[in-house]
N, C-alpha and C positions, 0 to 999 in steps of 0.2 A: 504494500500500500504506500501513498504516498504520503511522508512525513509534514508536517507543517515546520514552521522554524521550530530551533529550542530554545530552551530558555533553564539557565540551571542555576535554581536556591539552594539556601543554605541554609541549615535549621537544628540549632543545638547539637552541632558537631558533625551532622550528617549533610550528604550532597543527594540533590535531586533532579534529575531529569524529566520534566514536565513534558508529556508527546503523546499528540491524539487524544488525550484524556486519560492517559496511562500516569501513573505516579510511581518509578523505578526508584526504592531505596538505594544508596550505593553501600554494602557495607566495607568500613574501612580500614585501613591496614596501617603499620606504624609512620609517624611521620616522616618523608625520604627518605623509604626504605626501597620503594619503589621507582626512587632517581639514581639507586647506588647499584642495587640488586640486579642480578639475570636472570633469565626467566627460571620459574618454578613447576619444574619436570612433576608430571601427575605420580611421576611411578616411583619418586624419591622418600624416603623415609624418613619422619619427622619426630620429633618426641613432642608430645600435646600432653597439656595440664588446664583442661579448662571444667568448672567447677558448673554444677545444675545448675542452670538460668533460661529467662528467656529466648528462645529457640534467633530471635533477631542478634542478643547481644552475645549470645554463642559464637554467633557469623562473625561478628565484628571481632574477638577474639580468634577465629579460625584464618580469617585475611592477615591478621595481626603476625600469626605464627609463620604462614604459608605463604604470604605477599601475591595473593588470589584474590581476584574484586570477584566481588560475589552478587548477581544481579538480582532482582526478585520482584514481583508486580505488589503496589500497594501496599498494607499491612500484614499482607498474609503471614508473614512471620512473629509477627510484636504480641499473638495471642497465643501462641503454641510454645510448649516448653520441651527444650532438650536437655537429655541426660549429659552426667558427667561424663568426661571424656579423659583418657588419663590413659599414656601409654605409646608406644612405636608406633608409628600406622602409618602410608602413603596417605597424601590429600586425598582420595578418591577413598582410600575406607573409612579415613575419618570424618566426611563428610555423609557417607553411608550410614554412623554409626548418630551423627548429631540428627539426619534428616530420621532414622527410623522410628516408625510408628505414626509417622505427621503424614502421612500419602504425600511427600514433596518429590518428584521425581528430581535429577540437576542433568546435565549436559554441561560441556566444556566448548567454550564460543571460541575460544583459540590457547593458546597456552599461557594465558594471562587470567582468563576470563570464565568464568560460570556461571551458568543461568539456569536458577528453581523455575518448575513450572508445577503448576496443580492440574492432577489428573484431570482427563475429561472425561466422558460418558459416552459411548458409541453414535447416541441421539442427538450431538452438541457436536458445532463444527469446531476445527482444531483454532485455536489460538492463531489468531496471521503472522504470521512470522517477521519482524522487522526488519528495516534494512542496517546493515552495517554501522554501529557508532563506536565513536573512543568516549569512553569516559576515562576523569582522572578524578582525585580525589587526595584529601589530606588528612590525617588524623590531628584532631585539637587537642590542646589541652585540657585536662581535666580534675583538676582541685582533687574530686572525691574516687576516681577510680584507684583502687589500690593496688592494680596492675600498672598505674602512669609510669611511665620511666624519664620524660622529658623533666630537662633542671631546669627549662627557662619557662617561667613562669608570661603569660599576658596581662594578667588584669591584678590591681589589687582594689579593696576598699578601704584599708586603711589610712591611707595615705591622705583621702578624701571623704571618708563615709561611705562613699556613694563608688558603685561596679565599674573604675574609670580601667579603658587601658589603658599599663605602662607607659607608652608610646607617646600617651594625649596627656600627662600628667607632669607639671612642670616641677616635680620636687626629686629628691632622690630614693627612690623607695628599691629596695631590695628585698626577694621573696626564693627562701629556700624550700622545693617544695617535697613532700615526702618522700621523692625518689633519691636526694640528698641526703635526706635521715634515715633512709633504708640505709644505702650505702656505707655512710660515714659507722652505723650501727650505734648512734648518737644514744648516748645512756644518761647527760647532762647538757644542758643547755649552754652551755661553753661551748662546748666537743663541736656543738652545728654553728656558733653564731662565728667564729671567730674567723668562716667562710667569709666574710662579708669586710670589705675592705675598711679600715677605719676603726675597728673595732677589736678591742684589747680584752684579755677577760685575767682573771687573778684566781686566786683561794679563797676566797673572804671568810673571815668568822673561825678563819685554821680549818680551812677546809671542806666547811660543811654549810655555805651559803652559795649560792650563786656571784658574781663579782665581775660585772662588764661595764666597762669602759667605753664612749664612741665619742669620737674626736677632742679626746683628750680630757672632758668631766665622766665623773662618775655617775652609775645611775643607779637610786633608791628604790625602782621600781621598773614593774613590767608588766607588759596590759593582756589581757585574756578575752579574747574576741573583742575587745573593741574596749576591754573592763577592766577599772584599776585595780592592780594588786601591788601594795607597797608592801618592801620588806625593810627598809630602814636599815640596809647594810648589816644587819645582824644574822644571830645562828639560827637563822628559820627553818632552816633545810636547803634542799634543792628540787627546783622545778622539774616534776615528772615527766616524763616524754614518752609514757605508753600510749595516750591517748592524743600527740600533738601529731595534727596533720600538715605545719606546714609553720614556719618561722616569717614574718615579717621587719625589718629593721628601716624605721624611716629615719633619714639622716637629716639631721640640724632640730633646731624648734619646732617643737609642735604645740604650743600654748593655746592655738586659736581653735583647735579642736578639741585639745584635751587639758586644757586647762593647765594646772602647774605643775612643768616638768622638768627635768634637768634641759639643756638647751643643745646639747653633742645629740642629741638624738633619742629614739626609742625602739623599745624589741616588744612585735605584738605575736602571742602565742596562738593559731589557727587549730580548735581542739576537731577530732574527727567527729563527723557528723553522720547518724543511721543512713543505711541504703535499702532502696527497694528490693536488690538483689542480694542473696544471701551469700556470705563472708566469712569467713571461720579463720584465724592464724594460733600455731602455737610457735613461738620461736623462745630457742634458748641460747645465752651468750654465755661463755666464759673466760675469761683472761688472769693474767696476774693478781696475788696478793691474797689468791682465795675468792675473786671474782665470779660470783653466780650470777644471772639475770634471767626470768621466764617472766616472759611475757604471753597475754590472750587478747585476741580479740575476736570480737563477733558482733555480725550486723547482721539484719534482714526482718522482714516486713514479720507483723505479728497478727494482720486478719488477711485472708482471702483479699480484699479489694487493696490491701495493700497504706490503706489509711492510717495505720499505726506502725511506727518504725520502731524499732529498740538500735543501741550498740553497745556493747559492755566492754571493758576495756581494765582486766588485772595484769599486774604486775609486782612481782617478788623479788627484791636484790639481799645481796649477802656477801660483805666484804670484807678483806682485809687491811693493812698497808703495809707498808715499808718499815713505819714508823712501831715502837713499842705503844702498846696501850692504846691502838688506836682501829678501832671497828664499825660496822655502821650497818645495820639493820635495814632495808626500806619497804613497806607494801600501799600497794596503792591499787584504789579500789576509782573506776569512774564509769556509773551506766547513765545514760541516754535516753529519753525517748520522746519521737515526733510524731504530732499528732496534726497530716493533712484535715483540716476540721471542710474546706471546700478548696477548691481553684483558685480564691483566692485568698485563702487567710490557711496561716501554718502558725505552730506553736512546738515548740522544742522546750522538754525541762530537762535540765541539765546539773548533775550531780557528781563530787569528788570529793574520796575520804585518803588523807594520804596521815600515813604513820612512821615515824623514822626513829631508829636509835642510834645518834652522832657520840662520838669521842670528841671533844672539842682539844684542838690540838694547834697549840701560838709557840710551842720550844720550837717548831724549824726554824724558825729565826735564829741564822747564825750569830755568835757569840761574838762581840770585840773587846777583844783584852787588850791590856799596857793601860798607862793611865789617862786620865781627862781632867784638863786642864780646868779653871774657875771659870773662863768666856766660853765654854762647850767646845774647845778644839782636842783633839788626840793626840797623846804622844806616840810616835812609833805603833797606831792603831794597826793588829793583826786579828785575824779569825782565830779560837781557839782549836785546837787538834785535837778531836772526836767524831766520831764515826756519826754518819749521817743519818742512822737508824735511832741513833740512841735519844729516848726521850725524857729530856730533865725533869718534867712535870710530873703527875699524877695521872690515872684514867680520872679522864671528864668527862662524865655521862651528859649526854644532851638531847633529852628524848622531846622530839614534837610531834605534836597531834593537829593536824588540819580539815578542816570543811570545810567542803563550798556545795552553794545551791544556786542553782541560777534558771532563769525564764523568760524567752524571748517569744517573744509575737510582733509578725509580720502579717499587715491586711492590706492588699492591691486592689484599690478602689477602683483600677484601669489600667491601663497601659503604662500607663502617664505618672500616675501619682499615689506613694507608697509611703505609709505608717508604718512605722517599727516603733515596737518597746523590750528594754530591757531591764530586768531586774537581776543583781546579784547580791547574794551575801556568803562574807568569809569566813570563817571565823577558827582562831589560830590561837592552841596552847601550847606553852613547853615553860620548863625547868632549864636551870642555867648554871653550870660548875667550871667554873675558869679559872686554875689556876697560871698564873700569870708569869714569866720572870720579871724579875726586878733588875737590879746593881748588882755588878760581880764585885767584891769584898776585894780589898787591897792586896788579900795571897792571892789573886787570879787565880782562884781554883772553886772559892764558896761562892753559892752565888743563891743571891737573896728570890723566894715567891713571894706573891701575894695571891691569897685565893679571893673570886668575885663567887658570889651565889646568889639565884634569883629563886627564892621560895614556888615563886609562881611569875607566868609572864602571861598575859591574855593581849590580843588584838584582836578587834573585832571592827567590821571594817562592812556599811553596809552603798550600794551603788545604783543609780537608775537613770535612767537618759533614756529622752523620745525625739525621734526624728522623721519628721517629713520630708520626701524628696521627691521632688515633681519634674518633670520634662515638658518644657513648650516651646515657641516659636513666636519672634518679635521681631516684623518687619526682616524678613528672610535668617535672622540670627537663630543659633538653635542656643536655649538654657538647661542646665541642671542646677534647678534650684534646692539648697540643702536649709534648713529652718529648724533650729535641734536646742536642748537646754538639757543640764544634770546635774547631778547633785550627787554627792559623796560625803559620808560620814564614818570617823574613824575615831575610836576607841580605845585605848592602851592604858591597860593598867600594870606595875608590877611591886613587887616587896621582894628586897632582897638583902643581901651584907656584904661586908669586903672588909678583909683582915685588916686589923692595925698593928699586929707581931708579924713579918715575915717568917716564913719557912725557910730554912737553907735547906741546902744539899752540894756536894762532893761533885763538879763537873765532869772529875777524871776517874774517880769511882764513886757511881752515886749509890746510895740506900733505898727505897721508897719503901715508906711506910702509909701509905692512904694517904688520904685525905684527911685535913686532921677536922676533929666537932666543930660546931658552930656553937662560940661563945662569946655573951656577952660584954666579958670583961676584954676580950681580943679583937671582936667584930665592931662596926660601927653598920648598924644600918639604914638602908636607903631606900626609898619607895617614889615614885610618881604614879601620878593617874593624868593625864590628856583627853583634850577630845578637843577634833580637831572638823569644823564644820567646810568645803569648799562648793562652789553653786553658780552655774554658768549657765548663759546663752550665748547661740552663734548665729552666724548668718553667713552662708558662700552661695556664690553662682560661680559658674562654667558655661563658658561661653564660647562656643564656638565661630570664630567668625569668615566669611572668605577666605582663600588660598590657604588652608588648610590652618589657621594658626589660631589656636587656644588660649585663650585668657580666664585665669581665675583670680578671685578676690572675696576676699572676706574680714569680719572682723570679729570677736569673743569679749563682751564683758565679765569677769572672770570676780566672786568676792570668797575670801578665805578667813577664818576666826578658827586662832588656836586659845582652846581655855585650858588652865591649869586648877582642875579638879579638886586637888586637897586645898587648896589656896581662895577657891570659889574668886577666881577670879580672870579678866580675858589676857591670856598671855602673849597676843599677836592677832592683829587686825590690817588688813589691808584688800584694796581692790585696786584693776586696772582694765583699761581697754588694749588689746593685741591683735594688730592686723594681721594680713598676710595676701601676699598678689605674687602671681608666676603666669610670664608667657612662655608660650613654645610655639614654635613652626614647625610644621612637618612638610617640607617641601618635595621630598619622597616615602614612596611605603618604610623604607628601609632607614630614615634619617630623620632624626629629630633635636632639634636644639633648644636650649630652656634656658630660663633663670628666673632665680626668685629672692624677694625679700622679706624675712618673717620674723616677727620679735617675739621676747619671750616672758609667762610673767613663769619665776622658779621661786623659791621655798621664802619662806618667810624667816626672820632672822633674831626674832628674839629682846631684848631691852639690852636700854644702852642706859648711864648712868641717869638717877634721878625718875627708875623705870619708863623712860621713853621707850616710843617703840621706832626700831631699826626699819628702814624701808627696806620693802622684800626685795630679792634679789632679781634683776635683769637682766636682758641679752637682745642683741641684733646680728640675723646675720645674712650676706650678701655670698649667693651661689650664682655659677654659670657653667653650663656643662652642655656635652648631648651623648645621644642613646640611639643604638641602633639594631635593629633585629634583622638576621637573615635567617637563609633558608627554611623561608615558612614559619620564621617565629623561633625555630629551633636552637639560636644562639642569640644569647645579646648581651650587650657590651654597652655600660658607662663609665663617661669621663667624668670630671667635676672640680670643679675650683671653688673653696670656701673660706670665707672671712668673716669668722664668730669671734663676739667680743661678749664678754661679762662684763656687769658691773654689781656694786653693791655687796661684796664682798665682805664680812665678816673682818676685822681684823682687830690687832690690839689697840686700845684706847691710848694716846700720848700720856694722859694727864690719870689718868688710872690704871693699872694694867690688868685690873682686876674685872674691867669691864671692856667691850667692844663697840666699833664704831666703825659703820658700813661704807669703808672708801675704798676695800680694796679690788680691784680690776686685774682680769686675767685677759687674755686673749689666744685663740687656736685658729690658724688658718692652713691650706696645703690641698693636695693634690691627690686625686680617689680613682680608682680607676679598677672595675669589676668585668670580669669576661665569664662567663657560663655557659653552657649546653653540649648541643651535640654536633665534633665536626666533622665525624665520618659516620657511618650506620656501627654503632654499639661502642663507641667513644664516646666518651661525654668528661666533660673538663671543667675546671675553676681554677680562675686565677685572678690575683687581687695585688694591688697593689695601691701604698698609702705613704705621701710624704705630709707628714703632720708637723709643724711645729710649733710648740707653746711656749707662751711667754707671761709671767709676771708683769704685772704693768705699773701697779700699784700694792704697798702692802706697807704696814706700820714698822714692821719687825723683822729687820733685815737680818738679823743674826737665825733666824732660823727660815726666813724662805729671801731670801737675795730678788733687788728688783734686777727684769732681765734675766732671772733663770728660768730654766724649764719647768715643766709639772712635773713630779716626783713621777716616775714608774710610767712614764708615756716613750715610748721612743719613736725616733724620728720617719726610721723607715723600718714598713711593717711591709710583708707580702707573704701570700699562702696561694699552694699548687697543691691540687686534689683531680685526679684523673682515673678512668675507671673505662675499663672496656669489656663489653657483654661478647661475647664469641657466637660468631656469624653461622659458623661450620655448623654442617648438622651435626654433626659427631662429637663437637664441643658446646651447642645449643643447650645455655642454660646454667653454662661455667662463667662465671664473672671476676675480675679481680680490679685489686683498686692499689694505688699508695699516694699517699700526700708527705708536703713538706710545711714548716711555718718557719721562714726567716724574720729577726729582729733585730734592729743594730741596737747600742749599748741605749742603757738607760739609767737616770737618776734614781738610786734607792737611799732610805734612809733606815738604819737602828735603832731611832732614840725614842723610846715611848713618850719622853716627855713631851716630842713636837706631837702628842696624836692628833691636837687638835688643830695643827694647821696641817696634818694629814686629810682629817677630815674637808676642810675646807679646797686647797690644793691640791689633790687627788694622791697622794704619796704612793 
């Protein structure tokens, strides 16, 4: 017969061939596997692992394996289910084995090509046969399949709230997505972020906190689907990764969306969300130190129409170290479940119980012996010589207990214009045993503790934000209008002691005797309570205009009340307005260029003499960069230049020392630069690289941070190479291997507990 023109859409991942009134699914195979690949001989033998599902998403998985377009009329496939499939077989019996039982006949349209047809009836003329076409076809990315294997992510929303591609997003956002964390076999959230150029990560807490760095500040906190979790640099634990599906890190300020945050940047954690198709994983790790890890997970619909999702998601660790006295416990519990209520309103409740038993461990800190001078200089300052296992302290139990609950609802009133709300709450206990070094004693051998102990520590920490986002059209321009407000409330209480006798011990042969009682004639104790109010609104639009170029703008009135509890009274008050504006051109598919300018409002700072209150701290900062994606999306690469400036800095009072006065200014600018994905069929690469340099700008107390020095523990040039290649061969199909590196040139550390506090503030 005679074809009319074609015409071919595209529709959540799939391509479609519109002809005569025919509607040809294409299903499809990995992305430029089909640009690399030679043809795929019907008679060759493959190994196949594809799990009971929809007899459509089988196909899609069978081209995936086979690099076979698989042709079919209509829907016929999207209600029929095939069995699992698992095992050797040529294309032609594994497709025997996925179509059996469904009456699908296939034929082979040439050695690329296959085409289902559904039986006829003797009484029913045959199907007219078509004339000759090529289709092509791509596979997308896909957030939630947990077969993806692409690293280069297209779309985020956290960068924006709102579903923007990469490409059309004038800021710098980076997204590591679970084919990453498969890989990497990420067990902490270090291990995946530290992929991402710019960004540093430590030990924090002696090991038993999370501790990242990006562009030189330190960051208090980390967001969860969009949701603030502060950890306040302490021994909280560490962030679970059984249930993360995927790392976000936006770089510079993010105030105007998220209210008060460090200004280097943020890490937002993407947790996995139920599937309609049924998911099963047991995987177990083991490495050094006495290193266990099992993990589960499972997804899949829980009625018949598919309305109700679950996913559950355990995980068991069990470890050792290097170090004496030092072990850690972790299990972690987080199930799911979504409830399609219609087409257009969904509801996800969302739950995590995470438990840990830490060793809290501050003796690796190398020893410096000889002596020290009255202005804090050393004489003839060396490391002491002892084994790097050997632990001067005590076991420090540091057991935490965490919960979280959380509740979203999304309702699509149209095409056009979408309600979200989110409800989260956290809520985090733990115990606290720190024994501390102090001063090594004039023999350079004794060397003074002090134990800290927290009876109890509670943080409770509750979160809610609603966002409207709408799509329209002004006089030929297209908008994405974002219209959002939230609110965060946080909670900390604790009661605790801290010796006023030190404990010695022997550095060259130590004793350990416990931990010694908690007494009052020795302890002095210490307690707060907090509570800390922040509450915003925002406004952005996106705006696309002619010749392809993007302009966004927005701005955040942002208000924060910290009160001090036992004192009944407010111990920090402040508000501010924080814009933000980024254009971009994309003057090809593959090229896009950007900059943007964003301020920041960051923490609030506490009283200065005569209980004034310190203005909270600030930032500005000025990016330009571009980004580019080839082949099909499959790799992409940003450049970036950035000039962040703090102000309002913490520092010592001139006229008191005893109190602080907000003048002191840091500054971090330099040069970023991320490559990812895939450059050949089962290559896949990252590579990063960062020239950062920080500077002092201003500071009261020059004997312990120098104006003109760097940031403690930042170095200048960072870069990391992670490469991984999946094996093409059929006879090696399904062998993978990986190795990475992380280069860092030297950097500033310090020993001295006594600066902790411009540790704290200068990142030490």
């Amino acid at each position: 017969m005679t074809l009319p023109t074609r015409r071919v859409c595209k529709n959540r991942g799939q391509q479609f061939i519109k002809t005569a009134g025919l509607l040809i699914p294409v299903a499809l195979f990995a992305a430029g596997q089909n640009a690399h690949a030679g043809d795929a001989a019907s008679d060759q033998t493959l190994q196949f692992n594809i799990p009971a599902q929809s007899l459509s998403s089988a196909l899609t998985r069978f081209s995936a394996d086979t690099r076979l377009q698989v042709l079919y009329e209509g829907d016929m496939a999207d209600k029929l289910q095939a069995p699992a499939l698992n095992g050797t077989y040529t294309p032609a019996q594994a497709l025997e084995k996925l179509l059996g039982g469904t009456g699908l006949k296939y034929r082979f349209s040439n050695d690329k090509t296959i085409t289902l047809e559904a039986p006829t009836s003797q009484n029913q003329s045959t199907t007219p046969t078509l004339k000759a076409m090529t289709v092509t076809g791509q596979a997308k990315y896909d957030a939630t399949d947990p077969y993806d294997k692409h690293y280069a992510a297209t779309n985020s929303s956290f960068a924006t709230k709102t579903d923007t591609p990469i490409m059309e997003t004038p800021l710098n956002i980076q997204v590591l997505p679970k084919a990453v964390l498969d890989d990497q076999q990420a067990t902490k959230l270090d291990q995946a972020v530290k992929l991402v150029s710019g960004v540093t990560t430590g030990q924090g807490a002696g090991g038993i906190s999370d501790q990242i760095t990006i562009r030189g500040f330190f960051n208090y906190n980390y967001f969860r689907n969009g949701m603030r979790i502060d950890t306040g640099g302490g021994a909280d634990g560490t962030r679970a990764m059984a249930n993360v599906q995927s790392l976000e890190v936006l770089k510079g300020p993010a105030a105007m969306l998220y209210g008060r945050v460090e200004p280097g940047g943020m890490v937002n954690i993407v947790t996995k969300k139920p599937l309609k198709t049924a998911y099963y994983s047991l995987q177990q790790q083991a490495g050094s130190f006495d290193f266990y890890r099992t993990s589960i997970d499972a997804t899949g619909p829980l009625t018949t129409n598919k309305d109700l999702l679950y996913r559950m998601n355990v995980s068991y660790e069990n470890s050792g170290s290097f170090r004496e006295f030092v072990d850690s416990e972790k299990v972690f519990v987080a199930p799911v479940l979504q409830w399609n209520i219609s087409p257009q309103t969904q509801a996800i409740l969302e739950m995590e119980y995470r438990h840990e038993n830490n060793d809290y461990d501050l003796s690796s800190r190398p020893l410096i012996i000889d002596g020290k001078r009255a202005d804090g200089t050393w004489i003839n300052p060396r490391l002491a010589d002892i084994p790097r296992e050997r632990n001067l302290m005590e076991r420090n139990p540091n057991p935490v207990e965490n919960k979280f609950i959380g509740l979203n609802v999304n309702h699509k009133f149209n095409d056009d214009w979408v309600l979200s709300e989110q409800l989260g709450i956290n809520l985090l206990d733990r115990t606290r045993t720190a024994m501390l070094p102090g001063i090594l004693n004039a023999d350079q051998r004794t060397l003074n503790r002090q134990l800290l102990t927290s009876d109890f520590y509670t943080d409770e920490s509750y979160f809610t934000t609603t966002n409207l986002t709408g799509h329209f059209d002004t006089w030929g321009l297209k908008h994405t209008l974002l219209v959002g407000g939230d609110y965060y409330l946080q909670d900390t209480n604790t009661v605790g002691y801290s010796s006023t006798v030190p404990w010695t011990i022997d550095i060259y042969n130590p004793v350990h005797t416990g931990l010694p009682p908690t007494n009052p004639a020795t302890f002095a104790s210490q307690s707060f309570h907090t509570n800390t109010d922040l509450y915003g609104i925002y406004l952005q639009d996106q705006i696309k205009l002619p010749y392809d170029i993007h302009v966004m703008g927005g701005f955040r009135y942002q208000n924060v009340e910290q009160y001090d509890v036992l004192a009944n009274k407010v111990g920090q008050k402040a508000d501010a307005v924080t814009p933000q504006v980024g254009v971009l051109w994309q003057p090809i598919k593959w090229l896009s260029l950007y900059s943007n300018y964003v301020e920041n409002f960051g923490a609030t700072n506490g009283l200065g003499q005569g209980n004034t209150f310190l203005p909270p701290q600030t930032a500005q900062q000025w990016e330009a960069g571009f980004k580019t994606a080839f082949f099909d999306d499959r790799l992409s690469t940003t450049l970036a230049y950035f000039n962040l400036t703090k102000q309002n800095i913490p520092t010592t009072d001139p006229a008191n020392p005893n109190f602080s006065i907000a003048t002191g200014e840091a500054q971090s600018r330099g040069v970023e630069v991320d490559i990812k994905g895939e450059i050949l069929p089962g290559w896949n690469t990252i590579a990063t690289y960062a020239y950062t340099e920080t500077e002092v700008l201003k500071e009261n107390s020059p004997n312990s941070i120098p104006v003109g020095s760097n940031f403690r523990g930042i170095p200048k040039h960072t870069s990391t190479l992670w490469t991984t290649y999946d094996f093409q061969q059929d006879y090696l199909r399904g062998f993978k291997v990986g190795a990475g590196v992380d280069l860092y040139s030297s950097r500033k550390a310090t020993f001295d507990y006594h600066r902790f506090r411009f540790c704290r503030i200068w990142r030490c």
